[in-house]
C-alpha positions in Angstrom: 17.0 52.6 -4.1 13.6 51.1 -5.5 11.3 49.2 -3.7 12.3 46.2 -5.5 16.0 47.0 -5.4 15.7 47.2 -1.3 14.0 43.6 -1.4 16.4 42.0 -3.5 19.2 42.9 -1.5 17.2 41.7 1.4 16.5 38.3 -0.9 20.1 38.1 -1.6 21.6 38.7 2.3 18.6 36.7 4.3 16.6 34.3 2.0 18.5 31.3 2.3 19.2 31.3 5.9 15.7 31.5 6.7 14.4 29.0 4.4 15.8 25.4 4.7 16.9 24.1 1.8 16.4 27.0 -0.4 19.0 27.7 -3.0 18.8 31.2 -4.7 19.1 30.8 -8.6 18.4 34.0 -9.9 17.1 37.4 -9.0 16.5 40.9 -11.6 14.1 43.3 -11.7 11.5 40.9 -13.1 11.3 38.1 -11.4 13.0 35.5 -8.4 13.9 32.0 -9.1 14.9 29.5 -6.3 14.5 25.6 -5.5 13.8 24.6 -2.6 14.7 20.7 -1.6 13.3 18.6 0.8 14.1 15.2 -0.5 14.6 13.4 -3.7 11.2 13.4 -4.2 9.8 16.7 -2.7 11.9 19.6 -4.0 10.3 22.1 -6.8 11.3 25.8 -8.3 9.6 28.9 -7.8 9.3 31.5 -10.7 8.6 34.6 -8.4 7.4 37.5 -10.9 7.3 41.1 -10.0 4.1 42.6 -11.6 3.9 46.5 -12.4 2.8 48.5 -10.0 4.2 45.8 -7.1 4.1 46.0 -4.1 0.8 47.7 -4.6 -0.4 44.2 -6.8 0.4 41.0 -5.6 3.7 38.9 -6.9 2.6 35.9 -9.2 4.0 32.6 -8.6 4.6 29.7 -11.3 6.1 26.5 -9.4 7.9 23.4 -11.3 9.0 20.4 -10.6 10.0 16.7 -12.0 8.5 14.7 -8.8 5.3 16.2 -7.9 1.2 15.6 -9.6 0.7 18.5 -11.4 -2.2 19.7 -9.1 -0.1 19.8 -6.5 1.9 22.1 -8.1 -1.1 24.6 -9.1 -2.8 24.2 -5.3 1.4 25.7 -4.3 0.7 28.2 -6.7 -2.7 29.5 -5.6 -2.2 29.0 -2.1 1.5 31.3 -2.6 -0.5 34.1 -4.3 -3.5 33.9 -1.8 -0.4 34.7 0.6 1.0 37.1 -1.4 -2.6 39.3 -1.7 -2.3 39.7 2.2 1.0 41.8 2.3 0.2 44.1 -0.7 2.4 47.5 0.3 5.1 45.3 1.7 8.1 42.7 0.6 6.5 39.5 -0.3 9.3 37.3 -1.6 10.5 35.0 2.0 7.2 35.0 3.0 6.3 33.0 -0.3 9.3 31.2 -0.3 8.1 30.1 3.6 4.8 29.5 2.6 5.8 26.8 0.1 8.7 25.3 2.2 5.9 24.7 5.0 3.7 23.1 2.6 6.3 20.6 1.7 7.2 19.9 5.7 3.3 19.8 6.2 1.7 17.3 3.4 3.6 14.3 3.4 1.5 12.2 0.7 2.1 15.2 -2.2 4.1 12.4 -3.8 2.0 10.4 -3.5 -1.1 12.2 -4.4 -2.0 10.0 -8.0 -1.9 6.9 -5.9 -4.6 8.1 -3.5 -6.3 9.3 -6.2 -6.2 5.9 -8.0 -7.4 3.9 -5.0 -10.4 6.0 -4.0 -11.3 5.9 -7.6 -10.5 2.3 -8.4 -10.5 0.5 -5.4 -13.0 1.7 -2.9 -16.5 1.1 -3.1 -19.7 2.5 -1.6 -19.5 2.0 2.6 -15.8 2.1 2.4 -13.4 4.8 4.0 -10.5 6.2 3.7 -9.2 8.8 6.4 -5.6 11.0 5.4 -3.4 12.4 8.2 -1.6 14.3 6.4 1.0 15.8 8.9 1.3 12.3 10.3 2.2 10.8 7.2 -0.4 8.2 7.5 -3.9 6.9 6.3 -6.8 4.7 7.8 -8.4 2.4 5.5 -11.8 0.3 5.9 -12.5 -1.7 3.0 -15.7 -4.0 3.2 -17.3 -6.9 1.7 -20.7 -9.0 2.5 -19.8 -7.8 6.0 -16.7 -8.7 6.6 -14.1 -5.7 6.8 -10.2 -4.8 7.6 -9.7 -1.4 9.0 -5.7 -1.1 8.1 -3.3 1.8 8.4 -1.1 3.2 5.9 2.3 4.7 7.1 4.9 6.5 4.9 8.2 8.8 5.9 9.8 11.4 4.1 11.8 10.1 1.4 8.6 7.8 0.3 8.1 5.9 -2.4 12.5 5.3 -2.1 10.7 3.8 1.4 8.0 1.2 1.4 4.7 2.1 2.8 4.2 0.6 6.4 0.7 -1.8 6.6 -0.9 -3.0 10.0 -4.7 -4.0 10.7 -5.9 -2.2 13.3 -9.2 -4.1 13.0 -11.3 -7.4 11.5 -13.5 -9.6 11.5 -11.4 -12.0 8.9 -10.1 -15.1 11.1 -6.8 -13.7 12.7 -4.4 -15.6 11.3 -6.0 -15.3 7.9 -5.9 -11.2 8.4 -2.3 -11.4 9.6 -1.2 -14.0 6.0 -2.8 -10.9 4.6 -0.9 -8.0 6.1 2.1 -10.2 5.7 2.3 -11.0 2.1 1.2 -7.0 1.5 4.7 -6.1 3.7 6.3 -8.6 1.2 4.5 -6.8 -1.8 5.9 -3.8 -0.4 9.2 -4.7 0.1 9.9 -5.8 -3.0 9.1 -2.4 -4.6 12.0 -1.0 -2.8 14.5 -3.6 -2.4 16.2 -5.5 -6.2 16.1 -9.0 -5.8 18.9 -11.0 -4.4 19.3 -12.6 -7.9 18.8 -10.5 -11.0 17.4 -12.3 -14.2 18.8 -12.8 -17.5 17.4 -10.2 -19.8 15.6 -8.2 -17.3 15.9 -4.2 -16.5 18.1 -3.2 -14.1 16.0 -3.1 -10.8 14.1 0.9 -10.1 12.3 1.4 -6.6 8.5 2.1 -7.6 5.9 3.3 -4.9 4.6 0.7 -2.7 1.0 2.6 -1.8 -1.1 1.9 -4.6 0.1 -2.0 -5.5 -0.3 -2.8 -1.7 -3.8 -1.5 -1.7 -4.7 -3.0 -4.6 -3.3 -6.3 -3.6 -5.3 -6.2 0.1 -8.4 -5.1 -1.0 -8.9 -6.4 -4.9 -7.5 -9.9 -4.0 -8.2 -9.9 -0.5 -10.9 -7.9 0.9 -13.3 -7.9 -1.4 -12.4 -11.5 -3.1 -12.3 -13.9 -0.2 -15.9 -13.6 1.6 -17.0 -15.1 -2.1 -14.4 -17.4 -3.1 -15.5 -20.9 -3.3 -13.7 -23.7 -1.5 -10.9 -25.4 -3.9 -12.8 -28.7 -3.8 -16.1 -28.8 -2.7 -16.8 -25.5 -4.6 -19.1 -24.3 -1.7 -18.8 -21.0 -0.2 -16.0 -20.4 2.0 -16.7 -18.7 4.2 -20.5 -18.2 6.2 -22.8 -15.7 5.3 -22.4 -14.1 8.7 -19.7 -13.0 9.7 -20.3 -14.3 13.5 -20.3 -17.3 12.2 -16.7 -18.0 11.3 -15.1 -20.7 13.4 -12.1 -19.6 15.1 -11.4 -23.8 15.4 -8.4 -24.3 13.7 -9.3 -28.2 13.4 -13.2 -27.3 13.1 -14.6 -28.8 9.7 -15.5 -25.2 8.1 -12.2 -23.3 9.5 -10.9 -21.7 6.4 -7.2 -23.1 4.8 -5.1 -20.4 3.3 -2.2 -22.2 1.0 0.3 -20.3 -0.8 -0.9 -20.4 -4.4 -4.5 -18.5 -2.4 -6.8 -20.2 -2.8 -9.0 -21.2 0.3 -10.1 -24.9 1.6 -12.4 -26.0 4.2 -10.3 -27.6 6.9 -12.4 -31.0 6.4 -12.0 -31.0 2.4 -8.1 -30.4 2.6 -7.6 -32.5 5.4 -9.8 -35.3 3.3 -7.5 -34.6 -0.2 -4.3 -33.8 1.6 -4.3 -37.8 3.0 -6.0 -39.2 0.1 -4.1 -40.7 -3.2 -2.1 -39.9 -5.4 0.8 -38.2 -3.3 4.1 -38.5 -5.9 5.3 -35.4 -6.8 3.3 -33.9 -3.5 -0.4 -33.2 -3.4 -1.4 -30.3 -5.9 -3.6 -27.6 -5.6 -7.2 -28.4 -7.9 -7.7 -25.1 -8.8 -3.8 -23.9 -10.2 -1.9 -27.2 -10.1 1.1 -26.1 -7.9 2.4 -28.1 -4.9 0.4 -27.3 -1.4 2.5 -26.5 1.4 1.3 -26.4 4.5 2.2 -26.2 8.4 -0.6 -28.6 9.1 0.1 -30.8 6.5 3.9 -31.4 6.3 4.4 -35.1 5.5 6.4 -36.0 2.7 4.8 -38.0 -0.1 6.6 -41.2 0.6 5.6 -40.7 4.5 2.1 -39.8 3.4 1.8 -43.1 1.3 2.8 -45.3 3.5 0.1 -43.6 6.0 -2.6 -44.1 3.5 -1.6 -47.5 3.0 -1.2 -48.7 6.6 -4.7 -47.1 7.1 -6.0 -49.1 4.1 -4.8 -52.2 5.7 -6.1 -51.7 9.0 -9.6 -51.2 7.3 -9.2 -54.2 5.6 -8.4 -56.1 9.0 -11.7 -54.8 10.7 -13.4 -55.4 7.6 -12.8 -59.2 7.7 -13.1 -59.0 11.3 -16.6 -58.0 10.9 -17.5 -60.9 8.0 -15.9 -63.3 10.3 -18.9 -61.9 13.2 -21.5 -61.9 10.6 -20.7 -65.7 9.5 
């Protein structure tokens, strides 16, 4: 019996009981084909080809697969046939096979390997960070802008992107509540790249989970990080926030403490407050900048409630107002 003729045999009697989630789908004298499955997402094929003169030259490895970045595929390939150079002489086929089964168990963002790529390239700026665990499955973010930052945490599972990615801050220096409408509407984004919509619309494709990683990013850095410590206040167009961060007031009723409304854009407290309880009210007060309805826990009175507000304050005016002419006369 040959040399490869002994380690097919072996291939054939031992190879999928000691690889999880291998299936065998060919063997010959030239060459070794087998999948190997982790999840939806992480499962590729191995073209295993016997060179002449093997075992004395290493085997060469060609790997394929519908689900992961093409460089991922050639870094399985180079690091199988680095593998394979250290057992020239001896059978090399379930080693390999090992060797790319515990690179899929290991990296658990080769799915996901474009969106990293896109948000250190378009997202992140000089001073910012981004730290990859890649056995953990997660990533540490800090993102900054004129000194104000969010350190955040990424967090994915196995069967990522058909799971959203997982957000929390783990620092700032954002107003807390502000940070937290942040992290909040980014677990919505997410969300809704995995789960359809309770009410499909007329016309539109049916509903396909997309990864969550990249548009979350985008969405907490482009339109938060980096956007809010120079967006102007919605009516007195002055900066919203100070030019240090130590600065902020924490206040919630203190003139400069920072509204967030759901259209976001970003008041002063004293402005809103001011245009909130000041004519006209039908329909509901409107944002300046967009022209959709405010809504507001601190400012939850109906338009007919806050008319008649307005008007009973108009008439007390009016009382000390002749109150005062009567003194003067």
């Amino acid at each position: 019996m040959s040399f490869i003729d002994e380690e097919l045999t072996k291939i054939r009697k031992e190879l999928e009981s000691c690889v999880e989630g291998l299936e065998i789908l060919s063997t010959s004298q030239h060459s070794v084909q087998v999948k190997i499955w982790k999840t939806e997402h992480k499962q590729l094929r191995l073209l295993i080809m016997f060179p002449e003169e093997y075992p004395k030259k290493s085997l060469m490895v060609e790997v394929k697969s519908k689900s992961l970045p093409e460089r991922v595929m050639k870094l399985i390939e180079n690091i199988a046939e680095k593998e394979a150079k250290k057992l020239l002489g001896q059978h090399q086929v379930i080693q390999i096979c090992k060797v790319a089964r515990q690179f899929l168990d290991e990296n658990m963002f080769i799915v996901c390997a474009d969106e990293l790529d896109a948000v250190k390239s378009r997202l992140l700026e000089d001073g910012d960070e981004i730290k990859i665990k890649q056995k953990a499955g997660s990533f540490q973010l800090t993102a900054h802008k004129n000194g104000y930052y969010m350190n955040l945490k990424f967090s994915v599972t196995d069967d990522y992107p058909r799971s959203n990615v997982k957000i929390e801050c783990k620092a700032t220096n954002f107003p807390a509540d502000l940070a937290a409408m942040f992290v909040r509407q980014g677990v919505e984004l997410s969300r809704r790249c995995v789960v359809a919509p309770a009410i499909q619309k007329k016309g539109e494709p049916p509903f396909q989970v997309k990864p969550s990683i990249l548009p979350v990013a985008e969405y907490l850095i482009k339109d938060c990080i980096k956007f809010y410590p120079i967006a102007q206040c919605s009516i007195c167009d002055n900066q919203t926030f100070p030019l240090d961060p130590k600065d902020v007031t924490q206040d919630i009723r203190g003139a400069l403490y920072v509204e967030y409304v759901y259209c976001s854009h970003v008041f002063h407290h004293k402005c809103l407050d001011t245009y909130m309880k000041t004519p006209p009210f039908k329909g509901g007060k409107k944002c300046p900048i967009c022209g959709k309805r405010i809504f507001h826990e601190k400012w939850k009175a109906t338009p007919e409630l806050a008319e008649q507000r307005w008007a009973y304050k108009q008439a007390k005016r009016r009382e000390l107002d002749e109150v005062t002419d009567f003194m003067d006369f």
